[in-house]
C-alpha positions as CSV (number, residue, x, y, z in Angstrom):
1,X,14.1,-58.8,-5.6
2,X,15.8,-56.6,-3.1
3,X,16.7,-54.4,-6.6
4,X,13.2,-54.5,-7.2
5,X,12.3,-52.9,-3.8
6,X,15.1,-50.8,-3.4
7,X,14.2,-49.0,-6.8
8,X,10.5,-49.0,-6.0
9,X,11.2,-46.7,-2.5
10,X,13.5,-44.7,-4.7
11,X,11.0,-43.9,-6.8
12,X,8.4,-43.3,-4.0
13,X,11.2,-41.0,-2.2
14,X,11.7,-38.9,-5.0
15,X,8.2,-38.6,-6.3
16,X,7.7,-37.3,-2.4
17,X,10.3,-34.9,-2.7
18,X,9.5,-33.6,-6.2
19,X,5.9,-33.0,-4.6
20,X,6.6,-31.4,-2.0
21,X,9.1,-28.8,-4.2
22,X,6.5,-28.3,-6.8
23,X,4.0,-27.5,-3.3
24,X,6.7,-25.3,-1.9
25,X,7.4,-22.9,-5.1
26,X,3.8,-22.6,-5.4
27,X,3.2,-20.4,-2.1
28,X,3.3,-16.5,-2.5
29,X,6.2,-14.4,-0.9
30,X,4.6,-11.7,0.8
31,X,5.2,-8.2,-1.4
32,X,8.2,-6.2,-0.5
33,X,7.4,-3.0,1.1
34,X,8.9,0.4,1.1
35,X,9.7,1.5,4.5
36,X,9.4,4.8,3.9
37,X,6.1,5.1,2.2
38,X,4.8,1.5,3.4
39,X,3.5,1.3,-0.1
40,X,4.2,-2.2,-1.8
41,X,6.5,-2.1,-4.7
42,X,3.6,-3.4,-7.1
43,X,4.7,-1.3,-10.4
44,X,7.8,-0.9,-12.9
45,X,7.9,1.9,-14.7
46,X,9.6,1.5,-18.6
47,X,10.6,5.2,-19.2
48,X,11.8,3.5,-23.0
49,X,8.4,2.1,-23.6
50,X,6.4,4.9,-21.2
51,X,4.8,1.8,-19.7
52,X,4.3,-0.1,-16.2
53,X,4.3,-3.1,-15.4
54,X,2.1,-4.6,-12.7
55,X,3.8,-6.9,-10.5
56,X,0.4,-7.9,-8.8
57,X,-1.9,-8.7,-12.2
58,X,1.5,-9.6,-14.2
59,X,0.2,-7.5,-16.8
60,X,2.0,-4.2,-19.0
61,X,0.2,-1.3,-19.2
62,X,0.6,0.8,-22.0
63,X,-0.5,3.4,-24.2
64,X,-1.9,2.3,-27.8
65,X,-3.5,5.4,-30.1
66,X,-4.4,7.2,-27.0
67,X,-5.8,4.6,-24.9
68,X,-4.5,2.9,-21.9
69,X,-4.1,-1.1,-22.3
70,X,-3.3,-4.0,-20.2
71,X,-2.1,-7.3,-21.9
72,X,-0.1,-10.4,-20.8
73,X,2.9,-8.8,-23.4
74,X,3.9,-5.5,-25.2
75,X,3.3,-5.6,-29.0
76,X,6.3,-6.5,-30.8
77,X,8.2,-3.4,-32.0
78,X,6.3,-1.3,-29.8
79,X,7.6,2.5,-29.9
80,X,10.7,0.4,-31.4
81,X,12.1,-0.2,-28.1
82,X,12.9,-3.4,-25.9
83,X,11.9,-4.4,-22.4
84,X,15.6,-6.0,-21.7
85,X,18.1,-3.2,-22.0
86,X,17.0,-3.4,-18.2
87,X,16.0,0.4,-17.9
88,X,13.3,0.4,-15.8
89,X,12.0,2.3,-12.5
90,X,10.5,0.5,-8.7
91,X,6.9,3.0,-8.1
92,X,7.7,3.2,-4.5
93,X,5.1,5.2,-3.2
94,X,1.7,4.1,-5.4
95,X,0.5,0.8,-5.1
96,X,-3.1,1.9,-6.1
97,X,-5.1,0.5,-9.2
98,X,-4.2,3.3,-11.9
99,X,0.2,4.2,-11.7
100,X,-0.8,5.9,-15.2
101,X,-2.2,8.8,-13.4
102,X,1.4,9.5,-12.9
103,X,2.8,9.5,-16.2
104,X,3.7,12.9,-17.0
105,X,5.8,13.4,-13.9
106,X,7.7,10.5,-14.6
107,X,8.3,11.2,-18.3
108,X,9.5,14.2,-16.3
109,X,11.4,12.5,-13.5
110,X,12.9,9.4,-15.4
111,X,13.2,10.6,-19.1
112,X,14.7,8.1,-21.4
113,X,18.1,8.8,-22.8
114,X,19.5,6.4,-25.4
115,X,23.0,5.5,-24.7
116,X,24.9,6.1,-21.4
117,X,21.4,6.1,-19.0
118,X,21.9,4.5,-15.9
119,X,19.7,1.6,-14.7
120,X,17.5,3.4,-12.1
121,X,16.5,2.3,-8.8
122,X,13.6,3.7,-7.2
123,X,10.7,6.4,-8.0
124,X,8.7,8.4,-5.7
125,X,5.9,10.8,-7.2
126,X,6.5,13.5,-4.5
127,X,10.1,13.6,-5.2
């Protein structure tokens, strides 16, 4: 019997604890901030792909036959790159509904080279 009990409160403990993990990952860390432009860091830029990436929505944007589209995932194959050779760009200063505004001075900025490109760090539009 004292099994019995002893593996019942177990079981209550742990379910307790699993609960209360599963109610601690679930709160939102606040966005991180650039100090400089006290703009939130809301958008990657895929100079590869020519994309974003919206940290707020979770959602790409991209360009598909001359129109601008936001989906859950890039197409496969699309522009015949991929999203984990980890090149990819923090908008620091643009935290605004529409980064794609912005593209042609960061095609300019951040251009994709295919071998021997650095990971980059930061962007700023007024740089």
């Amino acid at each position: 019997m004292k099994k019995l009990n002893y593996l019942f409160t177990s079981i209550l403990f742990f379910a307790f604890a699993i609960a209360q993990a599963q109610a601690t990952s679930k709160t939102q860390t606040p966005p991180l901030v650039d100090p400089l432009t006290n703009c939130a860091i809301r958008y990657y830029y895929y100079p590869n792909l020519e994309a974003y990436y919206d940290t707020k929505k979770n959602i790409y944007i991209f360009n598909q036959k001359g129109q601008w589209i936001a989906a859950q995932e890039i197409p496969a194959g699309y522009r015949g790159y991929s999203l984990y050779n980890k090149v990819s760009v923090f908008i620091t200063d643009y935290d605004d509904e529409n980064p794609t505004q912005f593209i042609s001075q960061h095609k300019k900025k951040y251009p994709y080279m295919h071998k021997g490109r650095p990971t980059l760090a930061t962007a700023s539009i007024g740089d």
